[in-house]
Biopython code that builds the backbone (N, CA, C, O; Angstrom):
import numpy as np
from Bio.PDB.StructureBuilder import StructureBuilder

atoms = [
    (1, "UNK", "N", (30.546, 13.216, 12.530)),
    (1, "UNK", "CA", (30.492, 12.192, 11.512)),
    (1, "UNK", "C", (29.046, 12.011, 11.057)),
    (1, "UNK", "O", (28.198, 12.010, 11.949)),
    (2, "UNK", "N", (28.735, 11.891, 10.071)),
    (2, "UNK", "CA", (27.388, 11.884, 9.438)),
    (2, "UNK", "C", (26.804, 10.248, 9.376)),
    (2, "UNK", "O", (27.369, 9.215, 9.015)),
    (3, "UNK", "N", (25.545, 10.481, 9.849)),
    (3, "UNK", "CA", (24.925, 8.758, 9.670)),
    (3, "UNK", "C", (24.833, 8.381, 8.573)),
    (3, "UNK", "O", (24.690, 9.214, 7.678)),
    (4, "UNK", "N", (24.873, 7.344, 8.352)),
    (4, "UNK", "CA", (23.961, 6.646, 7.167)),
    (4, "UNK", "C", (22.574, 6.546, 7.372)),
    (4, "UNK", "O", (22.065, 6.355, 8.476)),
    (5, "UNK", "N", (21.833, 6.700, 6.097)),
    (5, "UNK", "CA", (20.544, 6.302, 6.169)),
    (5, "UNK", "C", (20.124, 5.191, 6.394)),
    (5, "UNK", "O", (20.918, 4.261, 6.252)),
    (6, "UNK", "N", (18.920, 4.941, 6.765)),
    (6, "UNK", "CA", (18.440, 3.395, 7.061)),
    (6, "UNK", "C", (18.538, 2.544, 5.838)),
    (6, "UNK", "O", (18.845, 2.995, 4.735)),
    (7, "UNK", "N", (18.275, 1.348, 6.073)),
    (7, "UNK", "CA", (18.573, 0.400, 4.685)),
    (7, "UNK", "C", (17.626, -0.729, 4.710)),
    (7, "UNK", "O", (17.466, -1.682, 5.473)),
    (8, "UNK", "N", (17.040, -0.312, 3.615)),
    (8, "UNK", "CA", (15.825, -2.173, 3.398)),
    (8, "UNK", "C", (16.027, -2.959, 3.956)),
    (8, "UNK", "O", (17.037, -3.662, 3.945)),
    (9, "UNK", "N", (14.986, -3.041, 4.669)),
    (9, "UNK", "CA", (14.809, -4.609, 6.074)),
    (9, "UNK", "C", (15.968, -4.767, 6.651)),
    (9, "UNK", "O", (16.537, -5.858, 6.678)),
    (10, "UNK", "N", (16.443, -3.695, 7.175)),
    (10, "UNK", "CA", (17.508, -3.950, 8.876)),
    (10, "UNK", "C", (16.213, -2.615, 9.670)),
    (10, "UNK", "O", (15.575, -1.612, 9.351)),
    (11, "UNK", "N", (16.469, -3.541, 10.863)),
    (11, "UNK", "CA", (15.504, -3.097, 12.236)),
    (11, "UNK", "C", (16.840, -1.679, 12.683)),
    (11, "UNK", "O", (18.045, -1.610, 12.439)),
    (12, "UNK", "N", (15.900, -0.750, 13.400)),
    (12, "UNK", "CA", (16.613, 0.104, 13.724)),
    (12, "UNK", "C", (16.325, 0.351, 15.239)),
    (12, "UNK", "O", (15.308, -0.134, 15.734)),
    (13, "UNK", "N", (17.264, 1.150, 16.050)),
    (13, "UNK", "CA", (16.518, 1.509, 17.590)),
    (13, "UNK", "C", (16.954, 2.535, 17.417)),
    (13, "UNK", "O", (18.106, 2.969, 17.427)),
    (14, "UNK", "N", (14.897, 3.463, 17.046)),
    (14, "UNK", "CA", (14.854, 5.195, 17.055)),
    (14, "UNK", "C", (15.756, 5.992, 18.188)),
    (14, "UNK", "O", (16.481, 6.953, 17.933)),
    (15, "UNK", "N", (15.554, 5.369, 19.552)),
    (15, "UNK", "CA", (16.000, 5.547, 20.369)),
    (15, "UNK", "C", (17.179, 5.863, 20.365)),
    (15, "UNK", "O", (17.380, 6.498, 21.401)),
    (16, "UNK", "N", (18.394, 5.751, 19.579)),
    (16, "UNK", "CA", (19.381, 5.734, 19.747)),
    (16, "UNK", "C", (20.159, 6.361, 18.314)),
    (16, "UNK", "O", (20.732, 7.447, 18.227)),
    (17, "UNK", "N", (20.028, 5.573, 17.493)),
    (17, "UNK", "CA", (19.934, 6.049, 15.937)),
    (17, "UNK", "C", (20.128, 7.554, 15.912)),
    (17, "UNK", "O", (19.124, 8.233, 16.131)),
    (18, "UNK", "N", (21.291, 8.175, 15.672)),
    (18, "UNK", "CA", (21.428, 9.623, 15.349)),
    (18, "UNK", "C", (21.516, 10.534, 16.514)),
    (18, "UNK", "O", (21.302, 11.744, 16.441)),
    (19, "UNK", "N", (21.933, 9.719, 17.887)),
    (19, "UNK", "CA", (22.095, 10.386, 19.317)),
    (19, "UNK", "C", (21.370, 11.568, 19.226)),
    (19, "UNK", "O", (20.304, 11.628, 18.614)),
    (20, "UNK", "N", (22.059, 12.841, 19.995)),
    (20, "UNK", "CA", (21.586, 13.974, 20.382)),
    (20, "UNK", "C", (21.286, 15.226, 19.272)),
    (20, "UNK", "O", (20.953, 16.392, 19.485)),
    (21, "UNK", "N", (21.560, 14.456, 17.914)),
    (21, "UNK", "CA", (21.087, 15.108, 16.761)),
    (21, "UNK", "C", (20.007, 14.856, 15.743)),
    (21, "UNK", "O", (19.656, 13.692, 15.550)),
    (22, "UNK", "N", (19.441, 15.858, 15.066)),
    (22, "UNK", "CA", (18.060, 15.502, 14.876)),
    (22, "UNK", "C", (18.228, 14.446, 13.393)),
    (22, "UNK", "O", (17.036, 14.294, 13.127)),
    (23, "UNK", "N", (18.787, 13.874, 12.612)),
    (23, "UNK", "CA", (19.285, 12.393, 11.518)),
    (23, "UNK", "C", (18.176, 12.387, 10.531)),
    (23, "UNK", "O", (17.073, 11.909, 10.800)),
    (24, "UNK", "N", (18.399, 12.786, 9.673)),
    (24, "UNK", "CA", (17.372, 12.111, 8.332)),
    (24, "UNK", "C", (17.616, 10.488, 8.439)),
    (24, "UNK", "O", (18.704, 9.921, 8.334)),
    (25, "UNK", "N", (16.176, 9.805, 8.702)),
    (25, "UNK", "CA", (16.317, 8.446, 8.554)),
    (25, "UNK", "C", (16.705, 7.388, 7.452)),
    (25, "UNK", "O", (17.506, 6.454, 7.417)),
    (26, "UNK", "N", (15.398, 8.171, 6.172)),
    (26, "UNK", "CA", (15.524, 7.593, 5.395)),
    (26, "UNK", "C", (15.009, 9.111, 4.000)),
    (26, "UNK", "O", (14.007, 9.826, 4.002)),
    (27, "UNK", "N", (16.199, 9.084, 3.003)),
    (27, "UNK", "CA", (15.981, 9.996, 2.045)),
    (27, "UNK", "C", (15.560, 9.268, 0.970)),
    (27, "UNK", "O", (16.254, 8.358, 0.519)),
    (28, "UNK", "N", (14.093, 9.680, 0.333)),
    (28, "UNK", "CA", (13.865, 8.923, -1.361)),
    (28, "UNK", "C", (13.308, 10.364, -1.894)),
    (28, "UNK", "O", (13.091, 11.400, -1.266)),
    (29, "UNK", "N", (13.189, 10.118, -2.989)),
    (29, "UNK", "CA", (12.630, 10.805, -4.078)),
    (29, "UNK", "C", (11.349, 11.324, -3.804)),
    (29, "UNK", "O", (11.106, 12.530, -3.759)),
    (30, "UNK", "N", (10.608, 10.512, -3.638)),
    (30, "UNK", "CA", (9.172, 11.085, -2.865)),
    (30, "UNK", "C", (8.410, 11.305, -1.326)),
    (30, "UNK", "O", (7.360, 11.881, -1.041)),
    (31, "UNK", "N", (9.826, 10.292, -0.122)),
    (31, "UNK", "CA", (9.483, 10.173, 0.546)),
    (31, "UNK", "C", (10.501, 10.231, 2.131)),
    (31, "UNK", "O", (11.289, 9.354, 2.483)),
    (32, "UNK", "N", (10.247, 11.274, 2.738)),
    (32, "UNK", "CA", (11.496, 11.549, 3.656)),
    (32, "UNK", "C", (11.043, 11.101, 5.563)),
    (32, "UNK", "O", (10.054, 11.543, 6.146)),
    (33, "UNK", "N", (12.160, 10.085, 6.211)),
    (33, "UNK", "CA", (11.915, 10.040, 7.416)),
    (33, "UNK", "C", (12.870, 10.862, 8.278)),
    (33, "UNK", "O", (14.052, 10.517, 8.294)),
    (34, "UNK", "N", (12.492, 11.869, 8.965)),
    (34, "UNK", "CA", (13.236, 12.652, 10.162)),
    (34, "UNK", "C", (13.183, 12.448, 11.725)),
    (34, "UNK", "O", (12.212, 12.604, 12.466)),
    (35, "UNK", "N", (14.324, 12.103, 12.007)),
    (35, "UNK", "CA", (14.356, 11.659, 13.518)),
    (35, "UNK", "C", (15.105, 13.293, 14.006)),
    (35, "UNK", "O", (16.254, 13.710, 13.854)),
    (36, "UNK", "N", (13.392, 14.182, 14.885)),
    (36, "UNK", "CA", (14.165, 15.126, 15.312)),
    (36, "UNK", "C", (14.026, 15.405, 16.620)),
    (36, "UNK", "O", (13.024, 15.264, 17.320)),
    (37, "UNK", "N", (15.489, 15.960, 17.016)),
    (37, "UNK", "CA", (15.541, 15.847, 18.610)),
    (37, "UNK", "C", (15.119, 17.687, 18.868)),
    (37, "UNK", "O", (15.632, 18.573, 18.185)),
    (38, "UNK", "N", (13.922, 17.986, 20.181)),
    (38, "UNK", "CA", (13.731, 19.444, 20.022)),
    (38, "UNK", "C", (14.963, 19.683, 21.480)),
    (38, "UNK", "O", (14.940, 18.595, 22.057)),
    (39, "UNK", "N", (15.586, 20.274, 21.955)),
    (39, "UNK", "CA", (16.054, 20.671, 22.779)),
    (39, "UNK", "C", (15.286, 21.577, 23.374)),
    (39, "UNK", "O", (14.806, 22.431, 22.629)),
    (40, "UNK", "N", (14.924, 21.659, 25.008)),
    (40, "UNK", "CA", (14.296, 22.287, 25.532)),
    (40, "UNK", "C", (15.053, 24.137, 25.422)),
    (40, "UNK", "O", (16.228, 24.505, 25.398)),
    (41, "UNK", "N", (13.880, 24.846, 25.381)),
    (41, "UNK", "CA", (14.313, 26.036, 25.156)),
    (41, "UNK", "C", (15.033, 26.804, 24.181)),
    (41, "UNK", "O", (15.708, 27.827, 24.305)),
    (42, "UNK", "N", (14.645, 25.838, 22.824)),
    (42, "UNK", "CA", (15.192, 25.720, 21.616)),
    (42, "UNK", "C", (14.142, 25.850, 20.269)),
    (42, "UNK", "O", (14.100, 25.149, 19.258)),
    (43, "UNK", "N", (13.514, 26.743, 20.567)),
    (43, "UNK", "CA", (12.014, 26.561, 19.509)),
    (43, "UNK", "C", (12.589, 26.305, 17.940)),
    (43, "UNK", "O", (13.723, 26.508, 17.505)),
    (44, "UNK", "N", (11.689, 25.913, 17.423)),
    (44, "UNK", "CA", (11.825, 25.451, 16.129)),
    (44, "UNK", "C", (10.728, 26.666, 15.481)),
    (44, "UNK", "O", (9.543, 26.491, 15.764)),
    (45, "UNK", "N", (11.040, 27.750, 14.721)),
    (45, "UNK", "CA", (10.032, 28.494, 13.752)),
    (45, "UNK", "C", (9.181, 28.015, 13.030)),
    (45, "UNK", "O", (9.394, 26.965, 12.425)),
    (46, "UNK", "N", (8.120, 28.631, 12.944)),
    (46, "UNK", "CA", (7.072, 28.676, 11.979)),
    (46, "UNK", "C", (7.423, 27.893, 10.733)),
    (46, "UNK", "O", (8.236, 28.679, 10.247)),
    (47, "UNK", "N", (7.376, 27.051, 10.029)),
    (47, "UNK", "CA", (7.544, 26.544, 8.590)),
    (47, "UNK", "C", (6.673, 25.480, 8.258)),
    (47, "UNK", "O", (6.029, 24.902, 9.134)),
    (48, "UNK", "N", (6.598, 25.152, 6.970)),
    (48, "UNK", "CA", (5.945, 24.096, 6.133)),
    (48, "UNK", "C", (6.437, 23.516, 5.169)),
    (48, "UNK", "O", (7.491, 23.954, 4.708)),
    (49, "UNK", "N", (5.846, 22.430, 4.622)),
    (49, "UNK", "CA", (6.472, 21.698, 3.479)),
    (49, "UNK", "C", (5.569, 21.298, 2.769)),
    (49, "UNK", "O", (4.459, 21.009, 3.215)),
    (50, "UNK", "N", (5.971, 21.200, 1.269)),
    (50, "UNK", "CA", (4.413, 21.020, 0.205)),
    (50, "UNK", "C", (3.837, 19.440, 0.469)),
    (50, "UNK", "O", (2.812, 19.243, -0.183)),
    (51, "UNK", "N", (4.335, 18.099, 1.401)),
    (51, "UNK", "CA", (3.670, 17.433, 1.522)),
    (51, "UNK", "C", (2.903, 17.331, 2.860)),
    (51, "UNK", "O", (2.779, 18.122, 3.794)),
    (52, "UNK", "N", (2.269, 15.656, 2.553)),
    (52, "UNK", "CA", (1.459, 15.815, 3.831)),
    (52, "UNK", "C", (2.510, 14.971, 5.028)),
    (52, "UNK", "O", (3.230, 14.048, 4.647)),
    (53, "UNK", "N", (2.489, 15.336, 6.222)),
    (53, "UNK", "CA", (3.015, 14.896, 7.399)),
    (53, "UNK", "C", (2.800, 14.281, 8.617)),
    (53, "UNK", "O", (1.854, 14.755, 9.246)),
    (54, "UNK", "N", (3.326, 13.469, 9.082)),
    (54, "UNK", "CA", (2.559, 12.977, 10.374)),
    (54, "UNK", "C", (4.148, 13.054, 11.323)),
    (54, "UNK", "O", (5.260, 13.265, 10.840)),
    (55, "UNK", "N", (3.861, 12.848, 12.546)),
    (55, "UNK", "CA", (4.345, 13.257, 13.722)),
    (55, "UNK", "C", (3.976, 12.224, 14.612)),
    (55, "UNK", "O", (2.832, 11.846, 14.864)),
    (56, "UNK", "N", (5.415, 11.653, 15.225)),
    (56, "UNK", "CA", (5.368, 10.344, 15.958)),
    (56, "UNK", "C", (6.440, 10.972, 17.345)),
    (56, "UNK", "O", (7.657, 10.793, 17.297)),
    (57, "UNK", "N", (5.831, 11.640, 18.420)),
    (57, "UNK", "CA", (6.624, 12.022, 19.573)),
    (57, "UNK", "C", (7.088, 10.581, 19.773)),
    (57, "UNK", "O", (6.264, 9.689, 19.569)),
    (58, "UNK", "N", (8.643, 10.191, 20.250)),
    (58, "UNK", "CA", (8.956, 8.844, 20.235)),
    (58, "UNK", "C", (9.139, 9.181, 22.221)),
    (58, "UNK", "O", (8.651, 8.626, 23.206)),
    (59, "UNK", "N", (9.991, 10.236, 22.054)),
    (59, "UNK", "CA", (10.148, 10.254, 23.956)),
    (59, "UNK", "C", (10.520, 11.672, 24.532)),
    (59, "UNK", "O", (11.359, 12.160, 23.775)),
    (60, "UNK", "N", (10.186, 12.653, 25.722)),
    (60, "UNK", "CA", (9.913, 13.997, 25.936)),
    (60, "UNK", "C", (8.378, 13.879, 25.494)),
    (60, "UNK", "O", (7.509, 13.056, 25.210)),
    (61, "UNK", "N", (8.634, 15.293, 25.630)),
    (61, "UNK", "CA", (7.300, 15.994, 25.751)),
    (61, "UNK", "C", (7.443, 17.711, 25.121)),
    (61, "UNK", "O", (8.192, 18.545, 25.630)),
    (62, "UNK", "N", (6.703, 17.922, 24.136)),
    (62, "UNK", "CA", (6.601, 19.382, 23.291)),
    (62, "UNK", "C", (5.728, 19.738, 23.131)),
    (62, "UNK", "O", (4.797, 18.982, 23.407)),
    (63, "UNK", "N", (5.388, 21.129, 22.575)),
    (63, "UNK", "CA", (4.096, 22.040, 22.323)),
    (63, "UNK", "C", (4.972, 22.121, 20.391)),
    (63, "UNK", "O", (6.069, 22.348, 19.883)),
    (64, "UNK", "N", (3.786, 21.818, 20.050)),
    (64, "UNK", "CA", (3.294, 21.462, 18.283)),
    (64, "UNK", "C", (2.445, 22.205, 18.299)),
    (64, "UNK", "O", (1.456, 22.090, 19.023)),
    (65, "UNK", "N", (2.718, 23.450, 17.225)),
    (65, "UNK", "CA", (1.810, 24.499, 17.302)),
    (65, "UNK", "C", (1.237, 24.089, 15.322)),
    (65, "UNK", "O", (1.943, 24.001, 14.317)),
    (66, "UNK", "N", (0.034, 23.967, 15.457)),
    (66, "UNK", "CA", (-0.281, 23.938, 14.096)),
    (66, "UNK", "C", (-0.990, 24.638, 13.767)),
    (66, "UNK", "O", (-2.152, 24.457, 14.132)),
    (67, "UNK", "N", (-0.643, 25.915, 12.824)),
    (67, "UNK", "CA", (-0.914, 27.384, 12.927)),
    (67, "UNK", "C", (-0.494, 28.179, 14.302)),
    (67, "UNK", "O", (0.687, 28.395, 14.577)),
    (68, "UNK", "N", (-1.460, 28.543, 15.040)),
    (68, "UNK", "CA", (-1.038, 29.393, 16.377)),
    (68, "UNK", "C", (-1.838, 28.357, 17.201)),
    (68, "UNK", "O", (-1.694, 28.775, 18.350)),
    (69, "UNK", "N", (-2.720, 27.066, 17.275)),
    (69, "UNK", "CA", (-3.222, 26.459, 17.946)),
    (69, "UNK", "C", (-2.181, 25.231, 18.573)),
    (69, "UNK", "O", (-1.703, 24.237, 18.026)),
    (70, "UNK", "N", (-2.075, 25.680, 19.753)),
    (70, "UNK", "CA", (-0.843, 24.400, 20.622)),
    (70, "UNK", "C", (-1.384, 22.842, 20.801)),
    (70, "UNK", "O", (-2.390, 22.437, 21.384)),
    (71, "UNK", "N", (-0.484, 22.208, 20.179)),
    (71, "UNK", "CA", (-0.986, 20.280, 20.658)),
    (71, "UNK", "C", (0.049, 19.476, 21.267)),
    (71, "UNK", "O", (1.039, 18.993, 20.717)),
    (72, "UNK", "N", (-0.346, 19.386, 22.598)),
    (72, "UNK", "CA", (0.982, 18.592, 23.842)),
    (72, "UNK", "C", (1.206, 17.302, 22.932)),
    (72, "UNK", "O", (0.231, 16.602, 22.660)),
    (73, "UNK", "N", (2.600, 16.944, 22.409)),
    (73, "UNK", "CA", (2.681, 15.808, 22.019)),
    (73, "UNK", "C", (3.676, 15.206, 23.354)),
    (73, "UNK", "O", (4.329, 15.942, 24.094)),
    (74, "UNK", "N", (3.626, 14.054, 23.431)),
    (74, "UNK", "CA", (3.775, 13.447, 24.664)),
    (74, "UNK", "C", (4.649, 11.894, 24.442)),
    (74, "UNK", "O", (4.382, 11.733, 23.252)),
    (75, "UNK", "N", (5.445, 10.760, 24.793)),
    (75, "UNK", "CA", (5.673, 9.632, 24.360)),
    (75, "UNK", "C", (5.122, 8.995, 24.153)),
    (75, "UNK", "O", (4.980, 8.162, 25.048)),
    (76, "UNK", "N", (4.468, 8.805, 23.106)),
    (76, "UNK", "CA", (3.646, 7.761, 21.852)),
    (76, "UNK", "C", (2.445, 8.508, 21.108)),
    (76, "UNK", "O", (1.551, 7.946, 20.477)),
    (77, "UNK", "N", (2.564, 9.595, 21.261)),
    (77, "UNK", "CA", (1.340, 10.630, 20.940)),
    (77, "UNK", "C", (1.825, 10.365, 19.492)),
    (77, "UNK", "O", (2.869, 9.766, 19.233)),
    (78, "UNK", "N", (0.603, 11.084, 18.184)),
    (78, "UNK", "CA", (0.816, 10.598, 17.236)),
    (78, "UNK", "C", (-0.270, 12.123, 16.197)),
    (78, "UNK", "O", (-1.421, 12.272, 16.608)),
    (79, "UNK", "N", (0.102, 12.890, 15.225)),
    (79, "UNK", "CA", (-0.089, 13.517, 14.683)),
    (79, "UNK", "C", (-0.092, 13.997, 13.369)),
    (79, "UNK", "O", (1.053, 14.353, 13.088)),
    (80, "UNK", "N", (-1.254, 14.250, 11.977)),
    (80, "UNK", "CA", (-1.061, 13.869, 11.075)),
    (80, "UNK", "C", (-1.102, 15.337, 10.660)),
    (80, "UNK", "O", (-1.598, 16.072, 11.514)),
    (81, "UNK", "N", (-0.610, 16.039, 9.320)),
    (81, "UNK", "CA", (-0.904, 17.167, 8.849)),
    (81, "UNK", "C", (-1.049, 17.212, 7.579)),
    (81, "UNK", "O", (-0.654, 16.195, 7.009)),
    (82, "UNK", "N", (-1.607, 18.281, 6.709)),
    (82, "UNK", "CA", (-2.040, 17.902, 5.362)),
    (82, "UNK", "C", (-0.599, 18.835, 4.868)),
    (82, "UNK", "O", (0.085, 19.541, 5.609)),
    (83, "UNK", "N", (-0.458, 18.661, 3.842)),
    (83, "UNK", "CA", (0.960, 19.445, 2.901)),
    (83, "UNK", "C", (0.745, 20.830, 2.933)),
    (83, "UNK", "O", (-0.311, 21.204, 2.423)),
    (84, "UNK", "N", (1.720, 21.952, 3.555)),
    (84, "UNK", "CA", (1.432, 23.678, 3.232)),
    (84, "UNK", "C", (0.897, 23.594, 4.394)),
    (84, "UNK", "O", (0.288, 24.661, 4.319)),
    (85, "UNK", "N", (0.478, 22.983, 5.961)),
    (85, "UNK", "CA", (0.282, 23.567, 6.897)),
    (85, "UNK", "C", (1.220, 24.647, 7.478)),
    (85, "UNK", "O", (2.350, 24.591, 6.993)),
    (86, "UNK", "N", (1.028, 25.626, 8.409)),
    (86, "UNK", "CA", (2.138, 26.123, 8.816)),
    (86, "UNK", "C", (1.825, 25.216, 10.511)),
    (86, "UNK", "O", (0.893, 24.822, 11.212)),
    (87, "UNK", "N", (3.472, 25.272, 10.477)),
    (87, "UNK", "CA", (3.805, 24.882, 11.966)),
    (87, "UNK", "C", (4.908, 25.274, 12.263)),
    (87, "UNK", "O", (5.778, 25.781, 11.556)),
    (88, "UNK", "N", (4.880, 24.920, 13.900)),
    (88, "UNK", "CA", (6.288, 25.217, 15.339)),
    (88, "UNK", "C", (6.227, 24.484, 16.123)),
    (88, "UNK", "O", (5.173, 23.973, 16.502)),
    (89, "UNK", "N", (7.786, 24.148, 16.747)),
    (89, "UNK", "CA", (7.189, 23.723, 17.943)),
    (89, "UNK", "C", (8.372, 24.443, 18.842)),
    (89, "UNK", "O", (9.342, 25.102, 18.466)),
    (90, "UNK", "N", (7.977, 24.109, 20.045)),
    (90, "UNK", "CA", (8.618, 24.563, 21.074)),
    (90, "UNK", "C", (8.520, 23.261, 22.690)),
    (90, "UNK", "O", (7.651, 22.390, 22.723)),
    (91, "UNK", "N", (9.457, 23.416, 23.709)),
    (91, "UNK", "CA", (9.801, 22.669, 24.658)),
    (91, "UNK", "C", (10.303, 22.810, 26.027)),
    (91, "UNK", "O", (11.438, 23.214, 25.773)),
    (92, "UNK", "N", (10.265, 22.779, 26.751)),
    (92, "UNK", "CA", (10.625, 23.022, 28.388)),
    (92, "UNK", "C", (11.094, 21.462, 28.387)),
    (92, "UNK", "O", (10.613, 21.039, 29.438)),
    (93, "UNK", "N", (11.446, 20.911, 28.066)),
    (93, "UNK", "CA", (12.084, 19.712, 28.283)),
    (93, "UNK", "C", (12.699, 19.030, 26.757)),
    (93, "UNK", "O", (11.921, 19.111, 25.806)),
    (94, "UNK", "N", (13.814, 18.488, 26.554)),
    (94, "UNK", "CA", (14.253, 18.029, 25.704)),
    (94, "UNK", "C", (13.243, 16.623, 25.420)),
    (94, "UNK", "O", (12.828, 15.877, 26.307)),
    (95, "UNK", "N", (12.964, 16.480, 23.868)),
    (95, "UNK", "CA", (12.017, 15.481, 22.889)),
    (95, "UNK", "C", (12.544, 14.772, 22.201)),
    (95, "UNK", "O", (13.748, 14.919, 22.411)),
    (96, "UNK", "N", (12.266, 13.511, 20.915)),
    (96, "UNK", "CA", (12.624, 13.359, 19.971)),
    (96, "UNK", "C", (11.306, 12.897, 19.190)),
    (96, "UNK", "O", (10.439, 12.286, 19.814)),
    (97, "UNK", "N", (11.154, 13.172, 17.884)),
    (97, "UNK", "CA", (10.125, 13.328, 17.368)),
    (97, "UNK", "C", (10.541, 12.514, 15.935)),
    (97, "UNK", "O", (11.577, 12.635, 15.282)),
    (98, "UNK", "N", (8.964, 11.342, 15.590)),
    (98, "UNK", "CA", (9.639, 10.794, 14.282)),
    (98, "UNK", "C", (8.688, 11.579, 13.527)),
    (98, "UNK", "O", (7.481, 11.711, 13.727)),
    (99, "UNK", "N", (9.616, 12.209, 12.393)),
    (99, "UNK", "CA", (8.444, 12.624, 11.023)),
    (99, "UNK", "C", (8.350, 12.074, 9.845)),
    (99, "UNK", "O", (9.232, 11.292, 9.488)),
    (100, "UNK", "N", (7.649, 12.267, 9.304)),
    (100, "UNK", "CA", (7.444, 11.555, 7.912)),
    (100, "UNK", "C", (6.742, 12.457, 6.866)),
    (100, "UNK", "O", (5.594, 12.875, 7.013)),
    (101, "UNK", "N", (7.551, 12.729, 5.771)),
    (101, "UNK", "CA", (7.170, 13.776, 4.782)),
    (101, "UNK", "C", (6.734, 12.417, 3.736)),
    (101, "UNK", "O", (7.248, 11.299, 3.696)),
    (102, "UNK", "N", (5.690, 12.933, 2.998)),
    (102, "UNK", "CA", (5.352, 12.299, 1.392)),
    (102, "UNK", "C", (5.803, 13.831, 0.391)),
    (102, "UNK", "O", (6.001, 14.996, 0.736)),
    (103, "UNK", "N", (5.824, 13.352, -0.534)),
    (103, "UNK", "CA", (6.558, 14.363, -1.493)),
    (103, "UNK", "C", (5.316, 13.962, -2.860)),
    (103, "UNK", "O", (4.560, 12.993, -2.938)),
    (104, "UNK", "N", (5.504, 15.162, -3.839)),
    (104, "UNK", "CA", (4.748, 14.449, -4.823)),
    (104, "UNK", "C", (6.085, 14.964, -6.039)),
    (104, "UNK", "O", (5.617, 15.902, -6.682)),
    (105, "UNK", "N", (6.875, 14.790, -6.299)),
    (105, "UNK", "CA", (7.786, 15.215, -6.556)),
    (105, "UNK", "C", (7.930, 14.537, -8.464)),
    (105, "UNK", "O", (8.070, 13.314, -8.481)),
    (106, "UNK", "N", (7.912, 15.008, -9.474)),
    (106, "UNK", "CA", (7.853, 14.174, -10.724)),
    (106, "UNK", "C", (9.035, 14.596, -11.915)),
    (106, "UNK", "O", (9.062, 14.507, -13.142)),
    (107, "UNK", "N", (9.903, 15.058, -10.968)),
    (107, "UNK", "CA", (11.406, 15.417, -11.740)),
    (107, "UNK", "C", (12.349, 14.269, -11.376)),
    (107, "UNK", "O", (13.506, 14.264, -11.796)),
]
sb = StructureBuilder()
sb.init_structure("model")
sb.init_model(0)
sb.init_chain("A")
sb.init_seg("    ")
for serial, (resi, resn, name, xyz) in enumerate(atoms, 1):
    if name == "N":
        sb.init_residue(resn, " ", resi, " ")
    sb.init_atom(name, np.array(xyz, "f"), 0.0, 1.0, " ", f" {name:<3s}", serial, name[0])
structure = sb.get_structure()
């Protein structure tokens, strides 16, 4: 069954919100929140996106590779990236990770 997105001023618990799957939080036009869960032994490939990004490990622990350089994100660790980075990550233990895309989007 598919979530709903979040909704103007109701409180949410990340924690729970979208169980053992990784849930778009919130979809806009310019601006996207992703609640993603990494499963250990489950790498995520190389990719990018034309905005800029930040990275909110909420609970676990992963290797965030930005380019080929590894960064332990950890529970409450916190990580920003500029738009067109390349990244991966990878895990020996199951994570969940909040992201946040900006878009510059004018269609």
């Amino acid at each position: 069954m598919a979530h709903e997105h979040a909704q103007p001023g109701v409180v949410l618990d990340l924690n729970t919100f979208g169980g053992s799957t990784s849930t778009a939080v919130v979809k806009e036009k310019n601006f996207e929140v992703i609640r993603i869960v990494v499963e250990a032994g489950k790498p995520i490939p190389p990719h990018k996106v034309e905005g800029p990004i930040t990275v909110q490990c909420l609970s676990g622990r992963c290797t965030f590779f930005v380019g080929e350089e590894p960064r332990e994100l950890v529970s409450g660790s916190w990580l920003y990236l500029t738009g067109g980075t390349i990244h991966a990550l990878e895990s020996e233990e199951n994570a969940i990770l909040l992201v946040s895309i900006l878009f510059n989007r004018t269609d």
